[in-house]
C-alpha atoms as one frame of an Amber mdcrd trajectory, in Angstrom:
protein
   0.000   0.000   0.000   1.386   3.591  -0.903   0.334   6.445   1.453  -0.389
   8.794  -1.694  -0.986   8.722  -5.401   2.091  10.531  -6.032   4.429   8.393
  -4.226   2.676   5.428  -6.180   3.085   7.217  -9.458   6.805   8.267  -8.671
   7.259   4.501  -7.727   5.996   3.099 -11.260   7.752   5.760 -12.972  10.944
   4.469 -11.190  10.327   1.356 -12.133   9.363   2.367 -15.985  12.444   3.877
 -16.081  14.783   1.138 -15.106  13.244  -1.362 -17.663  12.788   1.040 -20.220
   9.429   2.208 -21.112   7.072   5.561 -21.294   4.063   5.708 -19.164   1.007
   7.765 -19.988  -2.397   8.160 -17.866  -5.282   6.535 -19.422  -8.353   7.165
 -16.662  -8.842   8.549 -13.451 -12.186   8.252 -11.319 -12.553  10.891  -8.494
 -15.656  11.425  -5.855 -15.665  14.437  -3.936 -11.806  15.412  -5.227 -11.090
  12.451  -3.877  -9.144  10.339  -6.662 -10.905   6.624  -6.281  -8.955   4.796
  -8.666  -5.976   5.542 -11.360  -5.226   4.161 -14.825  -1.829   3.834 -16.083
  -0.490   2.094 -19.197   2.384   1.961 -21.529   2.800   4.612 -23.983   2.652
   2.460 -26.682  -0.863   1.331 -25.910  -3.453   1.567 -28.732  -3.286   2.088
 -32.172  -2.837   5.161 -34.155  -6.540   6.095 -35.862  -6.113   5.776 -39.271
  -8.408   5.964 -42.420  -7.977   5.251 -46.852  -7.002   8.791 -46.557  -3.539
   7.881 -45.196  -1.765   5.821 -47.837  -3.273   8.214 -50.604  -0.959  10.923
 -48.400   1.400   8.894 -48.494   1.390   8.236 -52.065   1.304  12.283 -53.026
   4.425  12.621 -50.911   2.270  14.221 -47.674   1.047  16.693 -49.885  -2.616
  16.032 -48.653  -2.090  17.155 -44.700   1.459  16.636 -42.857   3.248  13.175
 -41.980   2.092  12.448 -38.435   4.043   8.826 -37.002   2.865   7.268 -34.022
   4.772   5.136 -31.413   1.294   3.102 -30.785   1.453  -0.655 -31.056  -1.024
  -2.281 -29.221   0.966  -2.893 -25.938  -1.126  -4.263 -23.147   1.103  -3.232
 -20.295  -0.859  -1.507 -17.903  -1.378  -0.877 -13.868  -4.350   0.614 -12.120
  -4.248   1.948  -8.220  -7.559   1.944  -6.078  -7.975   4.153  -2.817  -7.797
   2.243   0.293  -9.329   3.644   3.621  -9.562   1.290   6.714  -9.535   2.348
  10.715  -8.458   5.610   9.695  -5.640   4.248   7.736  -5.653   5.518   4.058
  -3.943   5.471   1.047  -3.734   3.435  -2.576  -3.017  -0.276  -3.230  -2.119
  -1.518  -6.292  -5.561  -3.359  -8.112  -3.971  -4.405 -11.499  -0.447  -5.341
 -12.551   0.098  -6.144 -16.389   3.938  -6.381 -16.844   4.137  -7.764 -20.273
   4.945  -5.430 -23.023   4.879  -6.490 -27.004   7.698  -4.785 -28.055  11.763
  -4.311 -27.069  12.639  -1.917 -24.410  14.310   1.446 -25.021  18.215   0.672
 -25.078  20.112   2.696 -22.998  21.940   5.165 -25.428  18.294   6.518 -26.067
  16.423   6.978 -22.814  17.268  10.375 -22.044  14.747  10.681 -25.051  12.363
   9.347 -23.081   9.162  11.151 -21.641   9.670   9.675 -18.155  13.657  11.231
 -18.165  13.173  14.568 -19.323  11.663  16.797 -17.007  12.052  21.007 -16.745
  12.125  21.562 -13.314  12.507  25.417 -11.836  15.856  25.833 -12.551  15.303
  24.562 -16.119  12.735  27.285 -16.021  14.453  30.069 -14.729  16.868  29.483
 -17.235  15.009  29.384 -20.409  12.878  32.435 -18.661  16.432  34.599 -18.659
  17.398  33.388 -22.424  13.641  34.518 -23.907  14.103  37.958 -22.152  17.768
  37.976 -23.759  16.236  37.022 -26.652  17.759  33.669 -27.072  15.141  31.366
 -28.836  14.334  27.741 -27.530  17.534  25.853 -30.333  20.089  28.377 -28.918
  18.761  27.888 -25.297  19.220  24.347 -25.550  22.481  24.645 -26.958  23.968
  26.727 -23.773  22.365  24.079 -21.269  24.345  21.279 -22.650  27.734  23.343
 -22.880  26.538  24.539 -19.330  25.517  20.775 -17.676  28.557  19.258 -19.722
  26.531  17.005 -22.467  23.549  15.927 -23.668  22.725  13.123 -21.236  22.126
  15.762 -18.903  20.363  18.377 -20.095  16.982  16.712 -19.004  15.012  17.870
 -21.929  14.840  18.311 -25.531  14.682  21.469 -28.053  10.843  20.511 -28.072
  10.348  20.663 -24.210  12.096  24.406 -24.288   9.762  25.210 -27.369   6.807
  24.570 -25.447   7.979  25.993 -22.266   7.982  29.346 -24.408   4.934  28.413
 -25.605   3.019  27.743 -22.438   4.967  31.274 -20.923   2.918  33.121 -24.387
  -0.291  31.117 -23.122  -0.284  32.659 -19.269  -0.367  36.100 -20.657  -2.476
  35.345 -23.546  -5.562  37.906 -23.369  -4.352  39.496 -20.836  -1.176  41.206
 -21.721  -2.413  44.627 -22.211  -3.523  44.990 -18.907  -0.458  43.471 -17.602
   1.545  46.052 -19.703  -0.851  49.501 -18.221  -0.705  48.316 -15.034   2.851
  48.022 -14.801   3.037  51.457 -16.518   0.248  52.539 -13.543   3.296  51.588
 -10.785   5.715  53.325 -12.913   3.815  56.402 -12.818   3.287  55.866  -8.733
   6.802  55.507  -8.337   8.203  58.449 -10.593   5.877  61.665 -11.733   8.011
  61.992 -14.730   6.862  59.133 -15.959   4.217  59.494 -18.998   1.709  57.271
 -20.678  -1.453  57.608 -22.418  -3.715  55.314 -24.102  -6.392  54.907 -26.442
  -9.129  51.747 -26.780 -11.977  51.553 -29.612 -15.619  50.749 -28.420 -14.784
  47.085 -27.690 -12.206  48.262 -24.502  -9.600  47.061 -27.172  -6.091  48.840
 -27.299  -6.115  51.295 -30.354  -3.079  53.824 -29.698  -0.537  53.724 -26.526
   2.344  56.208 -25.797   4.871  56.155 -23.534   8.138  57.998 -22.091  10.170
  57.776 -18.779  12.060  60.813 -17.163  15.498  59.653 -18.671  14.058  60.276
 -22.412  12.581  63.140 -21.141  16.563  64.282 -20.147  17.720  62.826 -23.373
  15.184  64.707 -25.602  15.816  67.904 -23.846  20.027  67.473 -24.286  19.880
  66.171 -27.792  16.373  66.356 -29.145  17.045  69.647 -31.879  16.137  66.802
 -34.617  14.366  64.049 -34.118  13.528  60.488 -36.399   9.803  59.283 -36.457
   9.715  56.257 -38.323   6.726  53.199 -38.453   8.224  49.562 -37.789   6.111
  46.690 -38.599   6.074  42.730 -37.360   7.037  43.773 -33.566   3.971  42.130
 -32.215   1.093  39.386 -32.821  -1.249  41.825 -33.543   0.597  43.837 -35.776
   0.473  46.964 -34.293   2.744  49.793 -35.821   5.570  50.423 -33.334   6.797
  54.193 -33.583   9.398  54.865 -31.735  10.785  59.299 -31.407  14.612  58.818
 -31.899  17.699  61.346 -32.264  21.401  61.169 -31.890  23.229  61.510 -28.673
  26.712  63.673 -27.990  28.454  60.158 -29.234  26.400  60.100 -32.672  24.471
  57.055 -31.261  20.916  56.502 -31.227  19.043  57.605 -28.299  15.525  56.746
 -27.754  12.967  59.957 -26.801   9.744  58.148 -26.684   7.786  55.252 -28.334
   3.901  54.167 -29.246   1.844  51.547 -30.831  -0.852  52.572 -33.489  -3.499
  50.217 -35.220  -3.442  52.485 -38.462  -1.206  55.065 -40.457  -4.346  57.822
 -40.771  -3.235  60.952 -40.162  -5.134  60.596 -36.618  -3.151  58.507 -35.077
   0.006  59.913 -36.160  -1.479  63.337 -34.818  -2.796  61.609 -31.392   0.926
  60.454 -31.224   2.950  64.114 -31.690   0.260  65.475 -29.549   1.366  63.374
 -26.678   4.847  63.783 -27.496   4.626  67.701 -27.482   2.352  67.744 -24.071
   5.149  65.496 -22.130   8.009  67.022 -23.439   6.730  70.947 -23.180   8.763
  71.729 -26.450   8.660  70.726 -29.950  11.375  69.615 -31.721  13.301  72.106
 -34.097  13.072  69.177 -36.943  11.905  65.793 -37.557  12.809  63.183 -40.110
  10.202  60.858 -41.442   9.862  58.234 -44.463   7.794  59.346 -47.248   4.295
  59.078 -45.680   1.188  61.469 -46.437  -0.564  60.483 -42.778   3.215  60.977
 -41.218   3.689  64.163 -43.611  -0.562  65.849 -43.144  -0.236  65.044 -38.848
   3.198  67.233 -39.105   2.022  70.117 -41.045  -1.456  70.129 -38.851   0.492
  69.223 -35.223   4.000  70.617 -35.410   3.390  73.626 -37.089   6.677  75.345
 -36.327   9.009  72.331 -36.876  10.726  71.524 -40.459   9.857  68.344 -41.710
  12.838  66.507 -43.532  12.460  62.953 -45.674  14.585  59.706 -44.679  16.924
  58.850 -47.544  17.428  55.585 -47.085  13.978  55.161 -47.456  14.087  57.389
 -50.969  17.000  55.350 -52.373  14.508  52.218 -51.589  11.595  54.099 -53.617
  14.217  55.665 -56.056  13.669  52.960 -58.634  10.112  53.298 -59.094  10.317
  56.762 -59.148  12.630  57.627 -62.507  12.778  56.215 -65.888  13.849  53.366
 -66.973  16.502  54.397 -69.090  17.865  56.293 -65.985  18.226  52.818 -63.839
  20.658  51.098 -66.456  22.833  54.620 -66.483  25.174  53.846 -64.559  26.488
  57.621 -64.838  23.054  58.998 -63.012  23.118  56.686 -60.359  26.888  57.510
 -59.267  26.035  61.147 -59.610  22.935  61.090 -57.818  24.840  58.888 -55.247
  27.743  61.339 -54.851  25.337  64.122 -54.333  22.958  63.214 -51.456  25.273
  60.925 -49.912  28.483  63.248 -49.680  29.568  64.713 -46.700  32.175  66.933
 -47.837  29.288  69.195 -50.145  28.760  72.689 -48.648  25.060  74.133 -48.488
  26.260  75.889 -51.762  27.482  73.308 -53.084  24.629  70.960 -52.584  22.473
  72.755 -54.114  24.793  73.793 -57.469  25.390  69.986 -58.024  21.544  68.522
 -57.309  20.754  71.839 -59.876  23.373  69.869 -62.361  22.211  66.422 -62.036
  18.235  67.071 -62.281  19.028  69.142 -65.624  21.746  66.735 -67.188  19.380
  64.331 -67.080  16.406  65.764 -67.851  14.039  65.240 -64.478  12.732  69.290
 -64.058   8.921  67.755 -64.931   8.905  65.084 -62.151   6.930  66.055 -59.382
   8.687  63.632 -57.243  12.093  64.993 -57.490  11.047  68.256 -56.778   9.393
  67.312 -53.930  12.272  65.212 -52.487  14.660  68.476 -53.193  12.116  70.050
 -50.585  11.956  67.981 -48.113  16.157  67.632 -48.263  17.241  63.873 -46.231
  18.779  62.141 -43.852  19.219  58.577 -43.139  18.775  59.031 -38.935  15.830
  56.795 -38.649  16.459  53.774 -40.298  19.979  53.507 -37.687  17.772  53.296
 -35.051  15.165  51.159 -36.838  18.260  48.538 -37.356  18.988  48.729 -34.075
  15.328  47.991 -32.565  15.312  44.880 -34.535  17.965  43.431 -33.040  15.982
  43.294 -30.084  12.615  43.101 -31.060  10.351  39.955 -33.168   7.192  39.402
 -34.435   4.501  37.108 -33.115   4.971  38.333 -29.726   2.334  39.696 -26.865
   2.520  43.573 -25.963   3.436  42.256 -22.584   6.773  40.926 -24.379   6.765
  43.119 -26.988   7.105  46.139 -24.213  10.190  43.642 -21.916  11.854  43.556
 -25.415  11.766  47.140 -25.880  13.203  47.787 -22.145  15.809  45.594 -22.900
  16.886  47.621 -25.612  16.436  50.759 -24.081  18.501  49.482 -20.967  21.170
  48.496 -24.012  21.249  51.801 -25.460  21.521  53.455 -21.912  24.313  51.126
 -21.226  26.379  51.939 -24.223  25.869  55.829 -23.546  27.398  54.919 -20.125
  30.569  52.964 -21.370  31.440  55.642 -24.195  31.238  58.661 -21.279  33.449
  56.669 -19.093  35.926  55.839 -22.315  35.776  59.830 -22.523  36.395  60.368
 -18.956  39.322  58.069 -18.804  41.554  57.960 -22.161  43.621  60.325 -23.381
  43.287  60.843 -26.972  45.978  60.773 -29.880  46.776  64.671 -31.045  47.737
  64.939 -34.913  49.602  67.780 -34.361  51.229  70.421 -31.763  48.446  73.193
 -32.065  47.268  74.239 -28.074  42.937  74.332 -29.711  43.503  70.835 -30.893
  44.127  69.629 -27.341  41.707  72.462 -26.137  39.146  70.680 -28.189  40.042
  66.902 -27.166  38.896  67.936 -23.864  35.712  69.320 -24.819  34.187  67.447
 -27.485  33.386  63.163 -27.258  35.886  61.464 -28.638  33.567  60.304 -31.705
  33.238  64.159 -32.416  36.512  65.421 -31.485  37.711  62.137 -34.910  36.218
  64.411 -36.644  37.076  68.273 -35.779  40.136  66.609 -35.786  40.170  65.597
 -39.238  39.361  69.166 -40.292  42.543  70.856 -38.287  44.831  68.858 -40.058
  43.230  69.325 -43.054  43.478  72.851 -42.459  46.937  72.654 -41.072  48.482
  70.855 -43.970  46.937  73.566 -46.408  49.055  75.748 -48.009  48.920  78.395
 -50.977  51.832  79.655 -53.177  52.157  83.194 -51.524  54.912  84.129 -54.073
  57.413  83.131 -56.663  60.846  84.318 -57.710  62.963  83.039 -60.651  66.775
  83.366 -61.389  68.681  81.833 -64.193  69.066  78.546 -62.816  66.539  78.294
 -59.650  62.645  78.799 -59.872  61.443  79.476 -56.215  58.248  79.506 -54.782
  57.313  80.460 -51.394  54.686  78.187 -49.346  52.210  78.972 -46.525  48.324
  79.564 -45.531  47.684  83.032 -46.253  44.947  82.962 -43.472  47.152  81.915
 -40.899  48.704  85.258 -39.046  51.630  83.672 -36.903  51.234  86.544 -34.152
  47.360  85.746 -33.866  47.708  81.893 -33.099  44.389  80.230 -32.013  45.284
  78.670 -28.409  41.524  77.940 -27.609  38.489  77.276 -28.981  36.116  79.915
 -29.164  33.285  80.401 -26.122  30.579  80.561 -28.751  31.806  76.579 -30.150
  32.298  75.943 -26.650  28.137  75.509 -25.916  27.189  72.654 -27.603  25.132
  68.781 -27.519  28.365  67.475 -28.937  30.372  68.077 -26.263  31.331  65.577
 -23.537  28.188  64.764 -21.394  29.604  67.012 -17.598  29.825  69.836 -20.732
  26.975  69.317 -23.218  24.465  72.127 -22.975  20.663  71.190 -23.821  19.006
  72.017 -26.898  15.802  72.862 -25.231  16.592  73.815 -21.668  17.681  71.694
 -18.355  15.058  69.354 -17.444  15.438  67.546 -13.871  14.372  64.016 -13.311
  13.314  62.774 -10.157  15.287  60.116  -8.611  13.610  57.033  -6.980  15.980
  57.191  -4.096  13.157  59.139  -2.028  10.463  56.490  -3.074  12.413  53.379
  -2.530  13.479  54.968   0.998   9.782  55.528   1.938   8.573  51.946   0.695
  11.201  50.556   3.115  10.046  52.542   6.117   6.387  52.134   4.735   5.639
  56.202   5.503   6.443  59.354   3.936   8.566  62.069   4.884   7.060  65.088
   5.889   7.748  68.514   4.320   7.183  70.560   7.954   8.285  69.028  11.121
   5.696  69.873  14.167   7.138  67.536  16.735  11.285  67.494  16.611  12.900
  64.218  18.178  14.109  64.403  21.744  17.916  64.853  23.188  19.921  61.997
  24.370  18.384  60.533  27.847  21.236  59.817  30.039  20.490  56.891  32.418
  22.192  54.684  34.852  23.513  51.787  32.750  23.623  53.919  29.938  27.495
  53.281  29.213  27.906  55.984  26.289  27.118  58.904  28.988  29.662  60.376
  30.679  28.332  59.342  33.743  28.837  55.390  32.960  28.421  52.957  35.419
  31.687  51.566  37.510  32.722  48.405  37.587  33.673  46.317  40.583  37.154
  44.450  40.935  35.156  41.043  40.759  33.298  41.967  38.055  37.241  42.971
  36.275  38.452  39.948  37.483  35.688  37.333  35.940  35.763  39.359  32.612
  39.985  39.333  32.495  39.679  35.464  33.201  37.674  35.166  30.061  39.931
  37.329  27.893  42.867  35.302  26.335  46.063  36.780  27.403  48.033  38.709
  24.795  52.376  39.763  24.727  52.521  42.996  25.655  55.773  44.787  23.468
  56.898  46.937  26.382  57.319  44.654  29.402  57.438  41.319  27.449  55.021
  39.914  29.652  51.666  37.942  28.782  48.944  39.480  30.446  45.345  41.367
  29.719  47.122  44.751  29.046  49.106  46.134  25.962  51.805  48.973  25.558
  48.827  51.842  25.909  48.229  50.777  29.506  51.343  48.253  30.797  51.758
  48.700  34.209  55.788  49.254  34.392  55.617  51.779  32.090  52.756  53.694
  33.814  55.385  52.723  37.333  58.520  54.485  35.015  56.244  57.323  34.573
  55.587  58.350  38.298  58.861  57.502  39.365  60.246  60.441  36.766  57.710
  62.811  38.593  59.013  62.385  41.764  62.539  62.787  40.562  61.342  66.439
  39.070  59.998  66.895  42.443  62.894  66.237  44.629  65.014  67.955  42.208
  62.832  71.058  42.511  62.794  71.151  46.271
């Protein structure tokens, strides 16, 4: 007799396990959630239903539905348990035993494929838990546990147990991820005032339109938010929502995340309901925003952000370039290098810009297309498909919002990290100097070292210049004299100016905000109140009392003395210790020895006889 069902299933499973067979549950009676009697037989029990459909599959090559095998052979093998209750003894005793099975046992080699040997407990859990929100899928997961365990023998599961774990961790969220998603936002906004959200739901309480942004991308926008990238990203999430995420660059020419939403649509409404949020939280809008080639994008700018300039995304425009010229422009191979030299250049002034996209649009002939002189308009950049890239790394479709929104944390936290690492690399290296100019050093301390590559690149472009100032000729020597006729060698530059001194490139102590300081509130204050569960006053009524000195209060002045027993059962307990001015073992050391405290008074009453 077994004292509970589990210790009676645990037993056969034991046993199942040692000869080499799968179990599986076949019937259970209960009465009262009491379980009266338990079925269990051999995996391989029954046969696989089967109809004339099957070998007509099998004949098309599975073309009909997909090739489903089955392990089922008819096996009688079985054993059933029946509760037992007798003098107020209870428990299960075994009813039927059927030990014969009609087919070979499971060699050894291949029993960790077995059902009965592979089982995720919590650290198998935990683990696969930490790889999903690193986004590690289930093959990848499985691959770490054996190089982590030391083989596969003891991994304890198979690609197909971690698939379904993910599975069954999509399933508990499953309808109710959107809440799960607003009411963590709901704590957020408890916990920090900063903190901003808004959403939208449609007559069904379904999610339509969310926004969100945190007090750091509040800080972020207001340092480096003078142009920001809108962009729509689709296949974040199982229900295909449009993830729009308000990017920029930082002081290191990295992205830097300002804000994100979800829309269900790409009307102009949505778009708008999205900027208006933006504008509200951030109390400023941006001096420009960049934006693929979309009339709802383009219509919510112009009726939203009236005072910003709108700018087009050209890697987006390169992607729509071929369906926007002639044919006989995309096999000349001359057009596309020119038009590729122009908008892609860095080294074209304003001036120039313009002379050489005025060239290229009348050497070829494209003054009557709308498009083009549209794009020239609405002049590009390629901002927002960097930080599109770099969302997908982190992001994947068929996800919940609940996972879709950990994903997007996780990258945030990335990008954070990253801006962290770069300020400490400026904090801490010292860079290389091209030449022995004082402003070029001036300006390695000012500017991030990914700007300072670059101003660099320009002062020794401008300190290798040089002009022919002048030019003398003799019989047999032509000479010409050398040197920038800009350059005044009394007037050196030793600094950089104040008014290049103020800007969002600079190192991140220096970097002055594009749109004013903004100060975030720290979480030290609420994390300090949760702990003492109450909340600091502002005023103070009632002030905390002075120091009450008692009688075996031992801090006071007034400390209580102690008696020579007292002394003597405490130095018995001490170990004794050398002292180094005496040489003697004993509770004292060379602070308070004895002898030297006897050496001491017998020097004062020397001075004293001496005296008399």
């Amino acid at each position: 007799m077994f004292q509970s069902l589990d210790f009676a299933l645990a037993f056969y499973d034991v046993y199942a396990r040692a000869v080499g067979f799968d179990t599986r549950k076949q019937g259970v009676r209960k009465v009262e959630d009491v379980t009266m009697w338990y079925y269990v037989v051999c995996n391989r029990e029954g046969q696989k239903k089967s109809n004339e459909d099957d070998q007509l599959n099998a004949r098309s090559g599975f073309s009909m539905k997909r090739r489903r095998l089955s392990k089922r052979c008819g096996c009688k093998a079985s054993l059933s348990f029946k509760y037992f209750s007798d003098n107020g003894l209870a428990g299960y005793i075994v009813q039927h035993f059927n030990e014969l099975h009609n087919h070979d046992m499971v060699e050894s080699e291949h029993q960790k494929f077995m059902s009965v040997n592979r089982h995720l407990d919590d650290v198998h859990q935990k683990f696969i838990l930490d790889c999903s929100k690193a986004n590690i899928g289930p093959t990848l997961t499985f691959k770490v546990l054996k190089e982590t365990l030391g083989g596969f023998d003891l991994v304890g599961c198979t690609v197909g147990d971690i698939r379904n774990a993910s599975r069954d961790t999509k399933a508990y969220a499953h309808g109710f991820d959107v809440q799960m998603v607003l009411d963590d936002m709901a704590k957020k906004k408890e916990m920090f005032e900063s903190y901003t959200y808004h959403y939208e739901v449609n007559e069904n309480n379904q999610l339509v339109a969310l926004f969100w942004c945190d007090g750091l991308m509040k800080r972020n926008y207001h340092m480096f938010g003078d142009i920001v990238a809108f962009d729509s990203t689709y296949n974040t999430n199982r229900y295909c929502m449009i993830f729009c995420p308000f990017t920029g660059k930082d002081n290191h020419g990295r992205p830097v995340t300002f804000a994100a939403g979800l829309v269900s649509n790409e009307k102009t409404g949505a778009f708008g309901w999205l900027f208006r949020h933006f504008v509200e939280c951030m109390g400023i809008a941006p001096k420009m925003i960049v934006t693929d080639q979309d009339n709802g994008m383009r219509s919510a700018i112009e009726e939203v952000l009236v005072g910003t300039r709108h700018r087009w995304c050209m890697w987006h425009i390169m992607h729509k370039l071929a369906t926007k010229v002639p044919n006989r422009l995309l096999r000349d191979e001359a057009f596309k290098k020119e038009f590729s030299a122009c908008v892609w250049s860095d080294l074209l002034e304003p001036d120039e810009f313009e002379e050489e996209w005025k060239r290229v649009v009348e050497s070829h002939g494209l003054e009557d297309f709308d498009w083009f002189n549209s794009l020239y308009e609405h002049r590009t950049t390629s901002i927002s498909e960097s930080e599109n890239s770099f969302y997908k790394r982190f992001l994947k479709p068929r996800v919940n919002i609940a996972e879709f929104y950990l994903n997007f944390n996780h990258a945030v936290e990335f990008q954070r990290n990253s801006w962290a690492a770069l300020d400490y690399h400026d904090a801490t290296v010292l860079p290389i100097l091209a030449t022995t100019l004082l402003f070029e050093k001036h300006a390695s301390t000012l500017y991030t070292d990914t700007m300072f590559k670059r101003i660099q690149e320009e002062i020794v472009e401008g300190n290798d210049r040089c002009r022919v100032l002048g030019f003398t000729s003799t019989e047999f020597v032509d000479t010409y004299k050398l040197g920038d006729s800009n350059r005044k060698s009394n007037n050196e530059v030793k600094k950089i100016p104040d008014k290049y001194c103020q800007s969002r490139w600079m190192k991140t102590p220096l970097a002055k905000a594009v749109h004013g300081e903004f100060h975030n509130d720290l979480p030290i204050r609420w994390m300090v109140e949760e702990f003492y569960g109450m909340v600091r006053p502002e005023v103070v009524e009632v002030h905390p009392p002075d120091v009450v000195k008692t009688k075996g209060h031992a801090s006071c002045s007034a400390s209580r003395l102690i008696s020579k027993r007292e002394k003597a059962l405490k130095d018995a307990s001490r170990p004794l210790r050398r002292c180094k001015a005496c040489d003697e073992m004993g509770h004292h050391d060379s602070r308070n020895c004895p002898m030297l405290k006897e050496m001491e008074m017998e020097k004062e009453l020397g001075k004293g006889k001496r005296s008399i």
